[in-house]
C-alpha positions in Angstrom: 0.5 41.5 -68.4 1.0 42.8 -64.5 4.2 44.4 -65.3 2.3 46.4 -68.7 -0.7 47.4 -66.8 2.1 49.0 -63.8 3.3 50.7 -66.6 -0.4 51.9 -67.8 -1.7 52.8 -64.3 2.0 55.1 -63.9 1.0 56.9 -67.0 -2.1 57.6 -65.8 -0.8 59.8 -63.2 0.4 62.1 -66.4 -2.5 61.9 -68.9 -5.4 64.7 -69.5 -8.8 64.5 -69.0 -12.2 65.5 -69.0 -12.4 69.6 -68.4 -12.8 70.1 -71.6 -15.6 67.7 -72.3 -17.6 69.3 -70.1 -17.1 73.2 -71.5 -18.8 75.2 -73.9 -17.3 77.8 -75.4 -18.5 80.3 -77.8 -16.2 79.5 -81.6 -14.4 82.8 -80.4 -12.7 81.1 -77.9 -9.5 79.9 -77.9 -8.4 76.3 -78.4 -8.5 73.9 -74.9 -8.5 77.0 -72.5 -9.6 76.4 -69.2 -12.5 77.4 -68.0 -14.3 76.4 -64.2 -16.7 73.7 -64.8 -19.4 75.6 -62.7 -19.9 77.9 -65.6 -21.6 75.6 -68.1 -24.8 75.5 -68.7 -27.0 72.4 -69.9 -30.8 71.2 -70.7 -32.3 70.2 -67.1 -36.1 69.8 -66.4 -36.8 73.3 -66.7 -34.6 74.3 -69.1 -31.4 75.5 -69.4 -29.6 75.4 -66.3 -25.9 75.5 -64.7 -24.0 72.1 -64.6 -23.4 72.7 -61.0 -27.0 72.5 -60.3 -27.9 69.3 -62.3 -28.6 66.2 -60.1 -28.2 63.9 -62.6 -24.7 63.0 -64.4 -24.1 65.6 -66.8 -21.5 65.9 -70.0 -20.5 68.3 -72.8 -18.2 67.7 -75.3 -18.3 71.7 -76.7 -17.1 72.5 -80.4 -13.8 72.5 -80.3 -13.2 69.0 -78.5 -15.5 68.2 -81.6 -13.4 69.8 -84.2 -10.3 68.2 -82.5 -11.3 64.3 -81.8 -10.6 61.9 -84.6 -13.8 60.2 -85.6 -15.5 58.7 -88.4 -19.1 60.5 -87.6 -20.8 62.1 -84.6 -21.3 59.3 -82.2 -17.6 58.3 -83.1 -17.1 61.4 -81.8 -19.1 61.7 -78.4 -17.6 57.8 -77.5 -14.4 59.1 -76.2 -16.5 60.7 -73.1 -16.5 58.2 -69.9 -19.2 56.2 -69.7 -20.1 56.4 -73.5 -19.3 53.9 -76.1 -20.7 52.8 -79.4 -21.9 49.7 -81.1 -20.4 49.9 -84.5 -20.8 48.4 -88.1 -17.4 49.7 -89.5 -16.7 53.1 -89.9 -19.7 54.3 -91.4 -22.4 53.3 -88.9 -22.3 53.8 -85.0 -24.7 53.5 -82.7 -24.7 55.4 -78.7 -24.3 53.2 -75.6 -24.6 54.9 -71.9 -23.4 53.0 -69.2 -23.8 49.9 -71.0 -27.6 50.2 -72.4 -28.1 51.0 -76.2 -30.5 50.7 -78.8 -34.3 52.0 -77.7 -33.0 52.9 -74.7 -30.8 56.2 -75.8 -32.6 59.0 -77.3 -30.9 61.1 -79.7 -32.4 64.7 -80.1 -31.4 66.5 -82.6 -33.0 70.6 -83.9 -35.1 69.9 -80.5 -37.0 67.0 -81.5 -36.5 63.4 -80.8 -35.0 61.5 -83.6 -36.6 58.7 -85.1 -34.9 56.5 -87.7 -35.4 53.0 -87.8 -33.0 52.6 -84.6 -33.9 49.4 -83.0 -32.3 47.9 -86.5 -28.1 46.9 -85.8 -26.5 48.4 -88.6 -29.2 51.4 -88.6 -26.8 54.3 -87.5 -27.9 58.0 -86.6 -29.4 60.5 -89.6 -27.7 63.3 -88.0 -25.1 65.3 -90.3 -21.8 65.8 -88.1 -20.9 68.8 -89.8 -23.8 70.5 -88.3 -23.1 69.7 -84.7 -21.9 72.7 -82.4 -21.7 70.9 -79.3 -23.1 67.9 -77.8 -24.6 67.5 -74.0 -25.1 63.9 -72.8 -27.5 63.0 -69.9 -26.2 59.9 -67.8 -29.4 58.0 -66.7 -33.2 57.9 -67.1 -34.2 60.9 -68.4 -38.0 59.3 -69.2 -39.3 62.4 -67.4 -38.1 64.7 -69.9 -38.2 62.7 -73.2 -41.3 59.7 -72.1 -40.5 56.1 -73.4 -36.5 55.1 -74.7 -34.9 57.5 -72.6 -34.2 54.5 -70.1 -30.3 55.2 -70.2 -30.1 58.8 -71.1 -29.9 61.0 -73.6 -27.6 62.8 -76.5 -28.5 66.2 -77.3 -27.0 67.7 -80.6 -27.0 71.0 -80.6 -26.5 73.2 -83.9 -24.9 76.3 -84.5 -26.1 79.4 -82.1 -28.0 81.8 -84.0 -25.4 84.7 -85.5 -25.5 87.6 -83.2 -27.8 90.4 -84.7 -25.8 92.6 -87.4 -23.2 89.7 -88.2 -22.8 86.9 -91.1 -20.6 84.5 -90.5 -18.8 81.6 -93.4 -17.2 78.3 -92.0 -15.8 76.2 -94.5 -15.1 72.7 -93.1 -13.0 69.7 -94.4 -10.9 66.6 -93.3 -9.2 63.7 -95.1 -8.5 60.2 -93.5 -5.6 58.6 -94.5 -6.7 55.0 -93.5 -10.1 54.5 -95.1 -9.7 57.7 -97.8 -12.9 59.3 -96.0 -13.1 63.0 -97.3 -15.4 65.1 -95.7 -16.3 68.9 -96.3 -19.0 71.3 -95.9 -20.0 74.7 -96.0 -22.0 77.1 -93.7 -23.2 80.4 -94.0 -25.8 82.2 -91.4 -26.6 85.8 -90.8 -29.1 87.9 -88.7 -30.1 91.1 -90.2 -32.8 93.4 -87.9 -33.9 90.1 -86.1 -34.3 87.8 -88.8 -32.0 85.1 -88.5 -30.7 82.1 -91.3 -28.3 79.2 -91.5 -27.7 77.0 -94.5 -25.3 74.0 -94.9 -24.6 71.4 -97.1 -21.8 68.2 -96.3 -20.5 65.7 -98.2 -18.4 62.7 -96.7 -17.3 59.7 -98.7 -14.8 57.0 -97.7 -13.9 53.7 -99.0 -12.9 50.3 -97.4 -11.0 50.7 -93.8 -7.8 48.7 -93.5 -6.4 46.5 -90.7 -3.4 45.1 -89.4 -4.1 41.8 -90.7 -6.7 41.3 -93.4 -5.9 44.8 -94.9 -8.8 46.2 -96.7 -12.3 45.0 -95.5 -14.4 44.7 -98.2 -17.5 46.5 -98.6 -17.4 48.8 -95.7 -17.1 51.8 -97.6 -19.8 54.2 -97.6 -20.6 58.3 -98.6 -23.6 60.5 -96.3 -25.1 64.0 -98.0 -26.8 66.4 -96.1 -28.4 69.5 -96.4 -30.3 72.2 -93.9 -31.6 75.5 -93.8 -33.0 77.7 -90.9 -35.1 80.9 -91.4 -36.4 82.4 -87.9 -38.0 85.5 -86.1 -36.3 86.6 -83.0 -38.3 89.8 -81.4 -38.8 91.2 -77.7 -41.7 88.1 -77.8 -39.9 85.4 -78.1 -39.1 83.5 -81.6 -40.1 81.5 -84.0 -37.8 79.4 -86.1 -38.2 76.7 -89.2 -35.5 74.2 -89.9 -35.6 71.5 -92.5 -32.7 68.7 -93.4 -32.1 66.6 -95.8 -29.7 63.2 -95.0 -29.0 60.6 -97.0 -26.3 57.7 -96.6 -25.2 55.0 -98.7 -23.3 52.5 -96.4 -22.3 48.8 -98.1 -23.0 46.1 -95.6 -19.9 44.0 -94.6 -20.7 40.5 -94.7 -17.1 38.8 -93.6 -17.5 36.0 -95.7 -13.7 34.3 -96.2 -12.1 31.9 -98.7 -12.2 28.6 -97.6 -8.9 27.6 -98.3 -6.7 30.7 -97.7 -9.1 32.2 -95.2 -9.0 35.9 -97.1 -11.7 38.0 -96.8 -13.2 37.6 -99.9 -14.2 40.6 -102.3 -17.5 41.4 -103.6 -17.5 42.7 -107.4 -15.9 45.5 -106.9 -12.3 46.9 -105.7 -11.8 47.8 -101.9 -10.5 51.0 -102.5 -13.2 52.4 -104.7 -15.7 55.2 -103.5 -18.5 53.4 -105.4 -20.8 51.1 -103.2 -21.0 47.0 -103.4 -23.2 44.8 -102.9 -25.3 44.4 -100.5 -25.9 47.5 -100.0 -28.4 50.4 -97.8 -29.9 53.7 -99.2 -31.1 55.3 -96.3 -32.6 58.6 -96.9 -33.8 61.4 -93.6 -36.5 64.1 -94.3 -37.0 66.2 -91.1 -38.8 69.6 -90.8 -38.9 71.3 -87.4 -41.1 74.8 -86.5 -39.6 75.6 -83.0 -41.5 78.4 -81.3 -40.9 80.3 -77.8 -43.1 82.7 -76.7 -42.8 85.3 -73.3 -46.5 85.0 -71.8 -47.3 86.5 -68.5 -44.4 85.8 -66.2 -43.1 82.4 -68.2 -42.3 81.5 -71.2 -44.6 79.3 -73.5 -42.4 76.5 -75.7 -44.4 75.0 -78.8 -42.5 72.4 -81.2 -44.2 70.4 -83.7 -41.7 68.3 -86.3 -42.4 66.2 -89.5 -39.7 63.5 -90.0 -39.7 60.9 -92.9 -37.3 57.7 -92.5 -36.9 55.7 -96.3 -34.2 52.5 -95.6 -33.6 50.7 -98.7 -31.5 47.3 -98.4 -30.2 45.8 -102.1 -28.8 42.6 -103.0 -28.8 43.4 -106.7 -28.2 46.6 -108.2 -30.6 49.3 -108.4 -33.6 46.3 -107.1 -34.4 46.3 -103.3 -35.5 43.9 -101.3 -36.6 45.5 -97.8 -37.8 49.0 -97.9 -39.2 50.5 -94.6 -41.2 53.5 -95.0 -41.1 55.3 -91.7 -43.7 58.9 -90.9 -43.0 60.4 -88.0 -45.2 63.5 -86.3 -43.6 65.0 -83.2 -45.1 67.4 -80.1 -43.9 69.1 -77.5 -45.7 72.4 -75.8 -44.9 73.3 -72.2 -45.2 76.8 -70.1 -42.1 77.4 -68.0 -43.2 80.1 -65.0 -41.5 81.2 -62.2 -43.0 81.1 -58.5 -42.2 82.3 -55.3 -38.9 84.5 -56.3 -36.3 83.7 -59.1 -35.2 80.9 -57.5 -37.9 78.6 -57.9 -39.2 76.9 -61.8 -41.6 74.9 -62.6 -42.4 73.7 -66.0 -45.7 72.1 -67.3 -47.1 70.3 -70.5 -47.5 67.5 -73.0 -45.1 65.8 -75.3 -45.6 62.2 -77.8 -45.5 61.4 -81.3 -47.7 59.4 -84.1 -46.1 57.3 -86.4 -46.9 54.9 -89.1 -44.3 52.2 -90.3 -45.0 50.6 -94.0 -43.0 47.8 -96.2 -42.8 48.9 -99.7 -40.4 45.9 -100.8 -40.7 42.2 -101.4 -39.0 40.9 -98.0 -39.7 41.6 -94.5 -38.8 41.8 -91.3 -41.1 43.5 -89.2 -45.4 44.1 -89.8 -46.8 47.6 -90.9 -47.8 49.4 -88.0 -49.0 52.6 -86.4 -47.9 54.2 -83.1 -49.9 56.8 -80.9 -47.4 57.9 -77.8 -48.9 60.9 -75.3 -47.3 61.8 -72.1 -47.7 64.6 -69.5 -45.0 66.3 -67.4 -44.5 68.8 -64.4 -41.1 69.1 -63.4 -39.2 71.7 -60.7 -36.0 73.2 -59.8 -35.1 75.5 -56.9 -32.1 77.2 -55.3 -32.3 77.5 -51.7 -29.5 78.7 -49.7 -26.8 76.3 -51.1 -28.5 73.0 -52.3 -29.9 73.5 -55.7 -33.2 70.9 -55.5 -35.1 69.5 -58.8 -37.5 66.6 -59.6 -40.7 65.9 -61.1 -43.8 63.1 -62.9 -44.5 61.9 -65.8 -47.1 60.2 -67.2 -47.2 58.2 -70.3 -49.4 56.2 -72.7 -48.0 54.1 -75.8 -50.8 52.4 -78.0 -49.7 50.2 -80.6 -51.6 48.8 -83.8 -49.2 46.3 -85.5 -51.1 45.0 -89.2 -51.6 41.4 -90.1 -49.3 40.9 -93.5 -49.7 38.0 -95.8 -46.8 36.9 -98.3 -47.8 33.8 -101.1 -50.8 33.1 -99.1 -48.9 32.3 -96.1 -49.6 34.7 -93.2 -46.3 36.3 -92.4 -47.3 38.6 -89.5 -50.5 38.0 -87.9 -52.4 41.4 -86.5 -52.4 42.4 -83.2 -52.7 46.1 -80.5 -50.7 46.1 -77.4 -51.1 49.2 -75.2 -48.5 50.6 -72.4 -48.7 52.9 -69.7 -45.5 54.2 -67.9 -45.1 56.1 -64.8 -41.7 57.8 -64.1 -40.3 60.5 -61.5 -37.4 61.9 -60.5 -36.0 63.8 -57.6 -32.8 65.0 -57.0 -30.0 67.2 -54.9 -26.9 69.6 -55.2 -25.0 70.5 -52.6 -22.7 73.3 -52.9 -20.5 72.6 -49.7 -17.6 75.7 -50.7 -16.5 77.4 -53.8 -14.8 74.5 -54.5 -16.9 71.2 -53.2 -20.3 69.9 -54.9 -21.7 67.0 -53.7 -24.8 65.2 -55.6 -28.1 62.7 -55.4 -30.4 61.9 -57.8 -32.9 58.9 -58.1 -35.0 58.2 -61.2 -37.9 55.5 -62.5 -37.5 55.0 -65.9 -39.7 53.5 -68.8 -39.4 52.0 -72.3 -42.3 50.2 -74.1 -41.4 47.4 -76.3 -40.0 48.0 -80.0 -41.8 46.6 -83.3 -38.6 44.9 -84.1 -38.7 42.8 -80.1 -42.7 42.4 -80.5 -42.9 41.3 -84.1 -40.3 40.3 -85.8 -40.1 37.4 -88.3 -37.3 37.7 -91.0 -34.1 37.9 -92.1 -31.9 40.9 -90.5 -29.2 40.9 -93.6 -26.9 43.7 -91.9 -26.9 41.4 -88.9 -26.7 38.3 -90.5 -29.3 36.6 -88.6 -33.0 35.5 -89.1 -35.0 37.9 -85.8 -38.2 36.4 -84.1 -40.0 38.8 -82.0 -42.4 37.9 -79.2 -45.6 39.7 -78.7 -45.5 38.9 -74.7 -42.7 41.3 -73.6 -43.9 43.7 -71.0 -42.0 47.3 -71.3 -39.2 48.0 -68.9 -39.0 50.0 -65.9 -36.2 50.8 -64.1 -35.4 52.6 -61.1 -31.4 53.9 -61.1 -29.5 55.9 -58.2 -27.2 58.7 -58.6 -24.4 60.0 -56.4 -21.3 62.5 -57.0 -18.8 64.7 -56.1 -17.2 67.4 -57.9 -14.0 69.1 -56.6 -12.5 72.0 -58.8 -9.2 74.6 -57.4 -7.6 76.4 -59.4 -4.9 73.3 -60.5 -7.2 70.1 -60.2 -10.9 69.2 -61.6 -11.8 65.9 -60.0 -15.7 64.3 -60.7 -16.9 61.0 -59.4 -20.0 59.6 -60.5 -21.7 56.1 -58.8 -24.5 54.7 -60.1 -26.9 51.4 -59.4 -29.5 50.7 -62.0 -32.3 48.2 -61.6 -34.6 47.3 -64.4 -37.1 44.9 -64.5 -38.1 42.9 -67.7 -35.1 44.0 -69.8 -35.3 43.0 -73.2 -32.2 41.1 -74.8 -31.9 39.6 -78.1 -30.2 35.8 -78.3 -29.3 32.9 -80.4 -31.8 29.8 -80.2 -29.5 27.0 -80.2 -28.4 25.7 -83.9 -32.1 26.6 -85.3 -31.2 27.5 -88.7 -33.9 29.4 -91.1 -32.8 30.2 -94.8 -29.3 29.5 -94.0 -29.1 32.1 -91.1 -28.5 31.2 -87.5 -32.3 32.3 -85.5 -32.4 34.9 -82.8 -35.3 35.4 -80.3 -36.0 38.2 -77.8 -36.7 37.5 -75.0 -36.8 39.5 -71.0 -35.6 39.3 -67.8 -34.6 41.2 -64.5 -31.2 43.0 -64.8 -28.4 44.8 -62.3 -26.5 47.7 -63.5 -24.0 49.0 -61.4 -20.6 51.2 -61.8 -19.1 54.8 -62.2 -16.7 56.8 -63.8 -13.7 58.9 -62.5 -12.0 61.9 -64.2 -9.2 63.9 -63.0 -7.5 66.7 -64.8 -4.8 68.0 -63.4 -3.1 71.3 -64.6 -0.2 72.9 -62.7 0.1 75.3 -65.2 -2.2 77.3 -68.1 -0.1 76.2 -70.8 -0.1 72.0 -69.3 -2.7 69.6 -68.7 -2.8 66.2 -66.9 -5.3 64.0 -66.8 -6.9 60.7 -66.6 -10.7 59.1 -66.5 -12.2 55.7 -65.8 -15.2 54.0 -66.3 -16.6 50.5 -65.7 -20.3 49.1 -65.7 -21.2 45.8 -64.7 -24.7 44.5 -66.1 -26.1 40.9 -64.7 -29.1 39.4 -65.6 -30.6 38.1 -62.4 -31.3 34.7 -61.4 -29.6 33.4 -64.4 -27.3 30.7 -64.8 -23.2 31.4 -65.4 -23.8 31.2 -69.1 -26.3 34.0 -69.3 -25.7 35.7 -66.4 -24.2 38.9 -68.1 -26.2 41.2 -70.6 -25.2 41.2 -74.6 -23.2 44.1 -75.7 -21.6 45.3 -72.2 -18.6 47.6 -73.2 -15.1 46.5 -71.2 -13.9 48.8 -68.7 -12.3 51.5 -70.1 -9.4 53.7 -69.0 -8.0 57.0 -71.0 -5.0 59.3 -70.8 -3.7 62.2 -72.2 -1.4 64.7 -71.7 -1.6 68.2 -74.0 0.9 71.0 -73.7 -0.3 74.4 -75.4 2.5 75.5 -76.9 2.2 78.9 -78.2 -0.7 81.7 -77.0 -1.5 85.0 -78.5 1.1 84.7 -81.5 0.7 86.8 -84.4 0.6 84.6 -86.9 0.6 81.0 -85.1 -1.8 81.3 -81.9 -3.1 78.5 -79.5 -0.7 76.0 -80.7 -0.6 72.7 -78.7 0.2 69.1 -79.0 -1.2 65.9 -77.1 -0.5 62.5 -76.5 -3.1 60.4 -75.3 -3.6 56.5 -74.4 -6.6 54.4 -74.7 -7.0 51.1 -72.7 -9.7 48.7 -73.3 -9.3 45.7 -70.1 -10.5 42.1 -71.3 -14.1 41.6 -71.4 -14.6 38.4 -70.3 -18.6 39.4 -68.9 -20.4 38.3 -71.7 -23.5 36.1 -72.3 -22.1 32.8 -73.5 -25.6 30.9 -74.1 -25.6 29.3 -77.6 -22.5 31.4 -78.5 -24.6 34.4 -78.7 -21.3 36.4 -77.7 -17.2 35.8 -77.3 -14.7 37.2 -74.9 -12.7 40.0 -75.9 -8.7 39.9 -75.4 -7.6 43.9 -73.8 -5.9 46.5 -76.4 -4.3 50.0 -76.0 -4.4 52.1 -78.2 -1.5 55.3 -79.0 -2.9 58.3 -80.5 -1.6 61.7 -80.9 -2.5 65.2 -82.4 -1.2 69.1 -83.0 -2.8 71.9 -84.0 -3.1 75.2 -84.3 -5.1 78.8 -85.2 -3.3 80.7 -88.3 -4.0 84.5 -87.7 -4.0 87.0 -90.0 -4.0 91.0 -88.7 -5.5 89.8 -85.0 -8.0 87.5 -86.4 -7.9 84.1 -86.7 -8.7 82.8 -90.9 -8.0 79.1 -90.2 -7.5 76.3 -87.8 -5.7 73.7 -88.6 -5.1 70.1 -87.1 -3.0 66.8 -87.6 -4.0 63.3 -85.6 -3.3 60.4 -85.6 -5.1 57.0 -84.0 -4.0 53.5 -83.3 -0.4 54.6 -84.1 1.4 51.6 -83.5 -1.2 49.6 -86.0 -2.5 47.5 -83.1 -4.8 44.8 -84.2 -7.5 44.4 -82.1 -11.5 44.4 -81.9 -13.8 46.3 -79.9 -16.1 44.5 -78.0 -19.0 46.2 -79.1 -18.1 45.6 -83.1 -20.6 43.6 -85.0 -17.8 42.6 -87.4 -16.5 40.6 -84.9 -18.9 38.0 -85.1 -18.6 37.4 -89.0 -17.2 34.3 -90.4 -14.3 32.2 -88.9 -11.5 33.0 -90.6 -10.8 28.4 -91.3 -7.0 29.1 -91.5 -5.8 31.1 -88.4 -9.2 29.9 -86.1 -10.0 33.7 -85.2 -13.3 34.7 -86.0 -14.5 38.6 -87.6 -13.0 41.7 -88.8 -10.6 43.9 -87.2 -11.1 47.2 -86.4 -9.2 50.1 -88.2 -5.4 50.4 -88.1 -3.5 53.4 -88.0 -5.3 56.5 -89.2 -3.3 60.0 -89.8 -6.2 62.6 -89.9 -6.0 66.5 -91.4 -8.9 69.1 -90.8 -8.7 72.5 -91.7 -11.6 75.0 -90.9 -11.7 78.1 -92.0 -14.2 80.4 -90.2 -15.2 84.5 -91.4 -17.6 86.9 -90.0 -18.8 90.1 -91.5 
């Protein structure tokens, strides 16, 4: 094992990195070209704003790292940043962990609203279509000032296609085919803006069935298809804009159960055939309404931002076909209006207003899991930034109110939730520093209070969770959580070398954990409770990419958390769900530039190193240790011109090329049955996968 990791830590020396995570380039831009870091711009507290000023950990992964990274859906996608993983349910289903916090705790926002979903639940993935994603920013860290309760950890920001410039049309057709699971994925966009009216429509369709592994082969009911559809019709004049955008997602995932033969130990297959498109039983129908008016307008010497959003969440789980059992209804009504204006010069912003949502929750089956409910959040902001001389200076408060009206539920007589109201008030801030020491030095601070108020799920539940195979007890004590998380960082970019650091200590009191209860066992399902408790986050991430040359690049990146319940005994000393240190590598050569009929052609080769993660919480085998793996992967590509303008781009990767068996410790397949003949319990993740994606864009 020494002797392989030598070998691993020398190729890191020669493997790619992270420049182009954090770029965004315009879909006129050529493949993987370089481009200073400084020049990016992100959401900070008072809008958009350079990377080089932002205090807080910052990434991008732009649209053509998008269109070029393997992956099954959009958090898939975003994972392969440092410091980002996911907690997946197959390939159909993944859910966004920063720095080693999940769940409630990342907020998702999505057509500039806050998605809600549903997302405390496991296998309850994100109702965003991929297809529609231009380029994605992440925020490392509490970003509760911005974005009130959940944003504890940070933040993912999809952003969709740019409005066309005025006088253009443009047509992207989109479409991909995975070898390993069959997943086929296409879509179709097609925007304009004529004499400042501006439009976008798109509709995807991605269908896959059963993944195969090394070992078991095809995993039974983990196929799955997802249908979306949007449209955008906006104003854009000298006062501002006003915009409406609507979507329609629906996915059909099977639920992967595990269960095994008892006497050959073969993953046993439910009613129908693994390789069929069709779903199984159990299965989800999950269905995403969202309607978004966006408005901006230029008042005095600011600019006055009002967003109000309609979303609809319908989750269907059946055991028998076409006859539900749970059905959560979810109505969601989302706010935001702030005034950004500008005092004392250019340099200094400060933005101002109010933000929340209202929601109601309702069961419309015959099994439950969690209480009706209604939900009234409300919070208030002011937030700064200034440049003076060379430190670029931000912070700002927050205050926020959650009120929470859970409804008493009988079932046969028997009361099945009981009624109760539990209110929460959270206070955050942040303040933070940039230091531009030279052209070529940035040096960075930042400290931030976080808050998250308790989930329905943690408070109330009382059920069977059939996607996580477990029967859930909430507990109506939990106080929210509040954390308090330090930033620092350095930047170095030259002309052959980008180099960030990023340290972080994160201290949250009365985090909320799910765990098993001993060997309680209610309708045949082991029980979980939550319950709370102090916690210690602290790690980093490191990223070098070095490029000698325009046509070479040479990177690697690192990243490591390590989360410890305090006070706590060896057993549960370590939080659930911590994602093993992580170390990637790559090493891309662009082959060909400004061809006339081949142009930006390139090819990478690219290492992924999971180390052992033997931090887990071991208390009533609520979690296992999880052995290291490396992973091989590899792609080419190139744009196909056709008189000086590109018509198509065109890609082949491949993943896991050496068909290494292994599971991620973040999988919730690995804690399905016990395979009785080889001892090892769960599914794999997926083998090799060869992947093909052609887009081909037009303008007019």
């Amino acid at each position: 094992m020494k002797s392989y990791l030598s070998i691993l830590l020398l190729l890191a020396c020669v493997g790619t990195a992270v420049a182009q995570e954090a770029v965004v380039l315009d879909s006129t831009d050529v493949f993987f070209r370089h481009i200073e870091l400084k020049q990016v711009v992100v959401t900070g507290p008072t809008g958009a704003v350079k990377m080089q000023d932002m205090s807080m950990p910052a990434g991008v992964v732009d649209r053509n790292s998008l269109r070029m990274t393997p992956a099954t859906n959009i958090v898939d996608a975003v994972a392969k940043l440092p410091g980002v993983s996911q907690v997946s349910t197959g390939s159909g289903i993944s859910k966004p962990v920063i720095r080693g916090l999940g769940y409630n705790r990342v907020v998702v926002v999505a057509d500039g609203v806050r998605q809600e979903g549903q997302q405390w639940g496991d296998e309850h993935g994100v109702e965003i279509d991929g297809n529609a994603v231009s380029s994605v920013e992440v925020l490392k860290g509490p970003a509760s000032l911005l974005y009130g309760s959940d944003a504890l950890a940070g933040v993912l920001k999809l952003n969709t296609d740019p409005v066309v410039p005025l006088g253009k049309m443009r047509v992207n057709v989109n479409t991909e085919y995975h070898s390993n699971s069959g997943l086929v994925n296409y879509s179709f966009n097609f925007g304009g803006n004529k004499q400042g009216l501006s439009w976008n429509i798109r509709y995807g369709d991605k269908f896959a069935h059963a993944y195969k592994t090394p070992i078991d082969g095809y995993v039974p009911n983990t196929q799955f298809r997802e249908r979306a559809l949007s449209g955008m019709l906006g104003v854009n004049k000298a006062w501002g804009h006003t915009r409406l955008t609507g979507s329609y997602f629906h996915l059909t995932p099977s639920i992967a159960e595990g269960w095994r033969d008892p006497l050959t130990g073969e993953l046993e297959q439910p009613y129908t055939d693994a390789k069929t498109y069709h779903h199984g039983l159990p299965y989800q129908q999950v269905y995403h309404y969202k309607a978004v008016l966006d408005n901006a307008f230029y008042v005095g010497e600011g600019r006055l931002n009002a967003v109000l959003a309609y979303q609809q969440n319908r989750r269907q789980e059946f055991d028998y076909p076409d006859e539900y059992g749970l059905y959560l209804k979810l109505h969601t009504v989302n706010y935001n209006v702030h005034y950004v204006t500008r005092r004392l010069g250019e340099d200094w912003r400060i933005t101002s207003g109010v933000s929340g949502m209202w929601q109601s929750s309702l069961n419309k089956g015959n099994e439950f899991l969690i209480p009706n409910y209604n939900l009234f959040d409300f919070g208030v902001f002011v937030t700064t930034t200034a440049n003076v001389g060379n430190w670029a200076l931000n912070g700002g408060m927050r205050f926020d109110n959650r009120h929470l009206d859970s409804r008493r539920l009988t079932e046969m007589g028997d009361v099945r939730f009981q009624a109760f109201k539990r209110n929460f008030n959270g206070f955050t801030a942040s303040v933070g520093a940039v230091w531009h020491a030279n052209e070529h030095l940035d040096l960075r601070a930042n400290a931030a209070r976080g808050f998250r108020a308790p989930n329905i799920s943690e408070l109330a539940s009382n059920g069977v969770h059939e996607g996580s195979l477990r029967y859930e007890v909430g507990n109506r004590d939990l106080k929210p959580e509040f954390s308090l998380q330090f930033d620092l960082g350095a930047e170095l970019t030259t002309s052959w070398l980008d180099a960030q650091l990023s340290l972080f200590s994160n201290r949250i009191d009365n985090y909320i954990f799910i765990h098993r209860t001993g060997a309680v066992i209610i309708d045949e399902f082991m029980t979980y409770r939550y319950d709370s408790g102090d916690a210690q986050l602290l790690g980093g991430e490191l990223a070098l990419d070095i490029h000698p040359w325009h046509f070479l690049h040479l990177g690697t990146s690192f990243a490591l958390v390590n989360a410890v319940q305090l006070h706590q005994p060896e057993e549960s000393k370590y939080l659930p769900f911590t994602p093993a240190p992580r170390w990637q590598s790559d090493i891309k050569w662009e082959i060909l530039h400004d061809g006339r009929v081949l142009n930006n052609a390139f090819v990478s080769l690219g290492v992924d190193y999971n180390f052992k993660q033997d931090h887990y919480y071991r208390a009533d085998n609520t979690e296992t240790a999880t052995p290291a793996y490396c992973l091989l992967n590899a792609a080419i590509g190139t744009d196909i011109m056709f008189k000086g303008q590109r018509v198509a781009c065109l890609s082949l990767m491949g993943t896991n090329l050496t068909n290494k068996a292994y599971q991620s410790h973040l999988s919730r397949l690995k804690y399905a049955e016990v395979n009785p003949v080889t001892g090892r319990q769960g599914v794999l993740n997926m083998g090799r996968n060869i992947i093909v994606k052609l887009t081909i864009p037009l303008e007019f």
